[in-house]
C-alpha positions as CSV (number, residue, x, y, z in Angstrom):
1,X,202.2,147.7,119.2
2,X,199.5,150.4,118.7
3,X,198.8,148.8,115.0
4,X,198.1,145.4,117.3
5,X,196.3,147.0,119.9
6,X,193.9,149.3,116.9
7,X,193.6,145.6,115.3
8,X,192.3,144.0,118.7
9,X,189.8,147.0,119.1
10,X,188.3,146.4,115.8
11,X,188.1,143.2,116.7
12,X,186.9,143.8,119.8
13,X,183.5,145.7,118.2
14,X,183.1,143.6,115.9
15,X,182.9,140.0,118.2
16,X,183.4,141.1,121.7
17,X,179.7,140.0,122.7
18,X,180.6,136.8,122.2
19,X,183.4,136.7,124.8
20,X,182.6,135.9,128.3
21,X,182.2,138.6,130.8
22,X,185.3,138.0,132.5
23,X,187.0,138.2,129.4
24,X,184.9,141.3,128.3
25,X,185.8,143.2,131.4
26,X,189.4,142.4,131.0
27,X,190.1,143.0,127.5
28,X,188.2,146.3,127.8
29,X,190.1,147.8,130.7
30,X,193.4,146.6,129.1
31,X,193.0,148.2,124.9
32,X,190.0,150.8,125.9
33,X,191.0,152.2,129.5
34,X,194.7,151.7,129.1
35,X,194.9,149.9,132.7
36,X,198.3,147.6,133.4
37,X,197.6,143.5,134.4
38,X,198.3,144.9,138.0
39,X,195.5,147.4,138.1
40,X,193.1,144.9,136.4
41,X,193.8,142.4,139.0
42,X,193.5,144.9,141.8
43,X,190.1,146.4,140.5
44,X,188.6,142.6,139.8
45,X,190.0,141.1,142.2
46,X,192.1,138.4,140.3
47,X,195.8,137.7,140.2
48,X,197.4,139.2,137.3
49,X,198.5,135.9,136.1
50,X,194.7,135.3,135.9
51,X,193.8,138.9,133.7
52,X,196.8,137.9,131.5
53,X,195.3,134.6,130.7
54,X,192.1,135.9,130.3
55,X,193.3,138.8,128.0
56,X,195.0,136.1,125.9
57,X,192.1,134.2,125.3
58,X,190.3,136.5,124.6
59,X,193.3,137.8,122.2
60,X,192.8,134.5,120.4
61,X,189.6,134.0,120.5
62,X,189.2,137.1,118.7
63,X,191.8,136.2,116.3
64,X,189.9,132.9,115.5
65,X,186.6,134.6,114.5
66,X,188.2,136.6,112.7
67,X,190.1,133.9,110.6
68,X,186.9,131.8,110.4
69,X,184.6,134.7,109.6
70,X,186.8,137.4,108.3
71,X,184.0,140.1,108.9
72,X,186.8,142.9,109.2
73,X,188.3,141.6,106.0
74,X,185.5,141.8,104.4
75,X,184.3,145.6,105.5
76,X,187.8,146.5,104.2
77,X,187.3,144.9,100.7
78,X,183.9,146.5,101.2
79,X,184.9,149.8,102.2
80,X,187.9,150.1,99.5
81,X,185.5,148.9,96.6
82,X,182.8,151.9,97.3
83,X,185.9,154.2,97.2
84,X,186.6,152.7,93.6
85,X,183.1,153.4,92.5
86,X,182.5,156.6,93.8
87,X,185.8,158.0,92.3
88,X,184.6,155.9,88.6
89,X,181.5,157.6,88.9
90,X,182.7,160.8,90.0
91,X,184.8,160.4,86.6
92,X,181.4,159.7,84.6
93,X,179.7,162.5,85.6
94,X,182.0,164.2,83.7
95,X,180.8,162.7,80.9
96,X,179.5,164.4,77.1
97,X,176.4,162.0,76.8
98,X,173.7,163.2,79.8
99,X,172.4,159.3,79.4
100,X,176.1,158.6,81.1
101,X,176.0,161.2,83.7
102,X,172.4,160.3,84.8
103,X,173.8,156.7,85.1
104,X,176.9,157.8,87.3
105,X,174.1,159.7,89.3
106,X,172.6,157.0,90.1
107,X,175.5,154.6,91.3
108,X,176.7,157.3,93.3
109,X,173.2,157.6,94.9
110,X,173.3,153.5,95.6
111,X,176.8,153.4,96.9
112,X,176.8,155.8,99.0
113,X,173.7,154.6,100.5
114,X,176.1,151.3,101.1
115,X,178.0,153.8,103.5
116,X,175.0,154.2,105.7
């Protein structure tokens, strides 16, 4: 459960402007205030069959950019690959030949201006 509801807040950041308000509201008063379907539908006003539809769509909707974008995905491949190349170069600068160690210098310098 809190892997899923981590996962739906990354999601969340990542494509939650293009929700609709209803939907923006709900989801964030669900995974970011902690608030139960009952105190949703109390503070907006709605039925809480209504925030749980809402909150499902939304669940899905999420789930669907993701699948046909895969933006997360890809800042995890992107994220684990800098780690590879700044422990490699890390290794290099350990190198004999200065040539080498200049080199590793440098693709430390470019990656981790990738983290920025």
């Amino acid at each position: 459960m809190l892997q899923d509801s981590l996962e739906m807040s990354l999601l969340y950041d990542t494509y939650g402007e293009l929700l609709t308000e209803k939907q923006k509201i709900c989801f964030d008063l669900y995974y970011n205030q902690d608030l139960s379907l009952a105190e949703i539908a109390e503070e907006e006003g709605i039925s809480r069959q209504g925030v749980h539809d809402s909150i499902a769509r939304a669940e899905a909707i999420l789930r669907s950019y993701e699948q046909t974008l895969g933006c997360l995905e890809k800042e995890r491949a992107q994220k684990k690959a800098l780690a590879e190349i700044l422990l490699n170069s890390e290794k290099l600068k350990s190198a004999k030949d200065e040539s080498v160690r200049s080199l590793a210098e440098a693709i430390e310098r470019a990656a981790n201006s990738l983290k920025e």
